[in-house]
N, C-alpha and C positions, 0 to 999 in steps of 0.2 A: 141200327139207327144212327148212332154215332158217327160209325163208319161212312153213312152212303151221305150225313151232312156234310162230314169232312169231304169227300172226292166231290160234293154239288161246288162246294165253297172255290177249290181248286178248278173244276174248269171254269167258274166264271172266272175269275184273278187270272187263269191262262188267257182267258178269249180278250179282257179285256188288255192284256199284254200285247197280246199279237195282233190285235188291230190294227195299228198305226202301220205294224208290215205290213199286215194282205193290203190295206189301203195303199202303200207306198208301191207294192209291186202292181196293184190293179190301176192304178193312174198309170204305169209307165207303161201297160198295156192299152188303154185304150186311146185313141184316136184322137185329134188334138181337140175338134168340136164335144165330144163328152167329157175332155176335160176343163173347160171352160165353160162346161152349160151352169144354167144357174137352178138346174135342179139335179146332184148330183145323185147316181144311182150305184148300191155295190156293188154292182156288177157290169160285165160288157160284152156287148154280143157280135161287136166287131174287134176282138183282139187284133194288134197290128204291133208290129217290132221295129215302127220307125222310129220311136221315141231312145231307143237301144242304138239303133243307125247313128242319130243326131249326134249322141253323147260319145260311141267309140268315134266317130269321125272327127274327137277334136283335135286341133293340132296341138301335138308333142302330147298325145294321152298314155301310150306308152314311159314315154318320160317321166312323166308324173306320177305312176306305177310305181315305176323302179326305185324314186324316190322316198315314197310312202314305203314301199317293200324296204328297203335302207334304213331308214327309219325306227320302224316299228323291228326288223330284227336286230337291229343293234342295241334297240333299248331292250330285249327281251333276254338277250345276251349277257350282256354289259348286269342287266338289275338282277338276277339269277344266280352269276360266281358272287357278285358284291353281296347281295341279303344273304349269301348261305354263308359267307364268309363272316360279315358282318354278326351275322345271329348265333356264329356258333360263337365268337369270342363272347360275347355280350352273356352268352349259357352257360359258356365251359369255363371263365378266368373271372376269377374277384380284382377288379383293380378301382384304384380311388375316381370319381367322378360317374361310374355305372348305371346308378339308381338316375343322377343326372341327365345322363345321354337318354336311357329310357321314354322320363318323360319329354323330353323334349322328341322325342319322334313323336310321342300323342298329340304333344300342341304343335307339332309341324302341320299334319295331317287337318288340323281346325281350320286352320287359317285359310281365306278363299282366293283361289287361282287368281280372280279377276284381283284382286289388295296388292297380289305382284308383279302381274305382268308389267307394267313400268319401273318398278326396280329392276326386276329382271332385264329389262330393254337395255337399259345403261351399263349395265352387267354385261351385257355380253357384248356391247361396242365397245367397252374396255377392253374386255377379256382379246377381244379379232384386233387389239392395237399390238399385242405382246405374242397372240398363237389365232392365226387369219384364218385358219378351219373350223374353227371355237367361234366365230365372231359372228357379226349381220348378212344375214345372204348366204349361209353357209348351211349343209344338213348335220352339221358338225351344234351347234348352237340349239337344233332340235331336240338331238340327242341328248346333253349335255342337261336342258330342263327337263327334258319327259325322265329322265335318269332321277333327277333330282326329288322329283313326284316322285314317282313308283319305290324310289327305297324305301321309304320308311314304312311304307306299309306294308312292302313286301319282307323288310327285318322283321316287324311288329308281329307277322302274321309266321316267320319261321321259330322265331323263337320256343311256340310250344312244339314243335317237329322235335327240335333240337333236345331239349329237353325231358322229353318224349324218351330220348336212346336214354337206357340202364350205366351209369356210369362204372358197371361192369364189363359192358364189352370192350370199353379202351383198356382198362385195366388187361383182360385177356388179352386183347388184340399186341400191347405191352409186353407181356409176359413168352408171346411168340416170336417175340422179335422184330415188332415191325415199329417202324417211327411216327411220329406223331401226325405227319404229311401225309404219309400212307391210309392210317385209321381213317384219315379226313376226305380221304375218297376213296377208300376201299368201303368202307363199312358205312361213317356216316351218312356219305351222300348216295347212296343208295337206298336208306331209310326214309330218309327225307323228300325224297323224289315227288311224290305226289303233293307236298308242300310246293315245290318248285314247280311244278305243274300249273296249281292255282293262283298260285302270284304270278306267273309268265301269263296265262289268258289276258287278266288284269292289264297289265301293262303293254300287251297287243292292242287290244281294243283300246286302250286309251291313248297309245300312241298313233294308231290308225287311225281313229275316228278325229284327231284335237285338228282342229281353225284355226280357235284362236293362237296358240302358239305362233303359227305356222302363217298365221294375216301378219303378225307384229314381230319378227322376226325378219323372215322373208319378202324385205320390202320393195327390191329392184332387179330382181335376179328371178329367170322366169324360169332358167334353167334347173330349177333347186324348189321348184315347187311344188306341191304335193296335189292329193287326189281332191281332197275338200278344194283346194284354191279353183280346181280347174273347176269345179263348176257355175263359178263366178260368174263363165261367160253366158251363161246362158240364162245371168238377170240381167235385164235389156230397160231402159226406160220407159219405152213405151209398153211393155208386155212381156211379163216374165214368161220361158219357157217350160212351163212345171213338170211338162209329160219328160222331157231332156233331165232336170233336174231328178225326178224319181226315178228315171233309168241309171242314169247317173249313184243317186243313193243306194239303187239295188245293185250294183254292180259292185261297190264296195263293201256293201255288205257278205259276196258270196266269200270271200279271201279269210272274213272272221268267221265264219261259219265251217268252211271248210276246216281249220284250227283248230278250233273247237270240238268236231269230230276227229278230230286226230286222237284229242286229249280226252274226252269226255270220259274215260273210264278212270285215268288219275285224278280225273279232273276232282269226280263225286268224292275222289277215296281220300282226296287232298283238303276238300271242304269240309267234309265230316270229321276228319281228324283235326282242322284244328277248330272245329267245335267242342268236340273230344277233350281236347288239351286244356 
């Protein structure tokens, strides 16, 4: 009885999750008159793929791609060596200031994106007066905050991974002759992997999916801007184009999906352990 409450409770909480997708994919299926009618129905019995047409036909959509693609794997890259590195000292070594750095990754993570984007602004039109890849207009500037985001809670979140190893394997690993650099990717990070699995999804999707960054950033350079930007064009004054715009969101969404299936077996083994931890 427990049992069959529990699996009723979960597919409701699933269906109500996945609404907003079938919704999102059955808008960009249907026809532009049912998507503007003003009684709408969940379903459609004229599917049509021009709303799919609209959105790859836009100019430099490829570009916008490649940049979003840039993006998100640099910041996946980039926040992955840093949090394994970052969390094994913070694990492995006692030094003065520790418990300090700690919390302050928890009160990093509180504080709300929208409190910095304008510090942030100034920040990185300074930073593009001294290094012009780092600066406004740049996917160097993308990188550089989505990085900023994602460590701490991709450190926050390796630390029980780390932890986790028996401080008897280094010992061994030691005692074999191998140096401290070696244990640190021979053995550690190997352990660890499914940690680094679950904070990489993280920080894909949030570097794919982020706007706002990427609106207040990238202010005059069209060349350097991402997937979210381009479907700007298709809010119009007189009549926004929604069935465009949902083919548009579905389209973006296949790339984290596809990821995520890549991962999905570290993925569980990654979340579980550090509930585990």
């Amino acid at each position: 009885m427990r049992r069959g409450v529990a699996d009723a409770v979960t597919v409701v909480i699933a269906a109500v999750v996945a609404f907003p997708l079938y919704w999102m994919v059955l808008t960009a299926l249907k026809p532009d008159d049912e998507v503007i009618s003003a009684e709408p129905r969940p379903w459609t019995l004229r599917p049509t793929l021009d709303s799919f047409l609209r959105a790859l036909t836009v100019e430099d959509f490829g570009r916008y791609l490649a940049n979003s693609v840039v993006v998100a794997v640099a910041v996946v890259a980039l926040s992955m060596v840093m949090a394994f590195l970052a969390a094994t000292a913070l694990t492995r070594f006692r030094f003065r200031g520790r418990t300090t750095m700690l919390i302050m990754l928890l009160v990093v993570q509180m504080v709300p994106v929208e409190a910095l984007t304008v510090p942030l602004f100034f920040l990185m039109r300074s930073v593009g007066d001294s290094v012009p890849a780092l600066g406004l207009n740049h996917l160097g500037s993308l990188v550089l905050v989505h990085l900023a985001f994602s460590l701490p809670f991709a450190i926050w979140m390796l630390r029980g991974f780390v932890a986790a190893v028996p401080d008897e394997l280094e010992e061994a690993a030691t005692l074999d002759g191998a140096s401290r650099f070696r244990f640190l990717w021979q053995v550690l990070f190997p352990l660890v992997a499914p940690g680094l699995v679950a904070t990489s999804v993280l920080s894909f999707i949030h570097a794919w999916n982020d706007f706002l960054f990427a609106k207040t950033f990238i202010i005059s350079d069209a060349d350097n801007q991402t997937l979210p930007l381009a479907l700007q064009v298709f809010l119009k004054p007189d009549q926004n184009d929604w069935g465009a715009i949902m083919a548009g969101s579905t389209l973006m969404t296949i790339p984290v999906l596809v990821f995520f299936i890549l991962v999905q077996r570290h993925l569980a083994a990654g979340l579980g352990g550090a509930v585990k931890s």
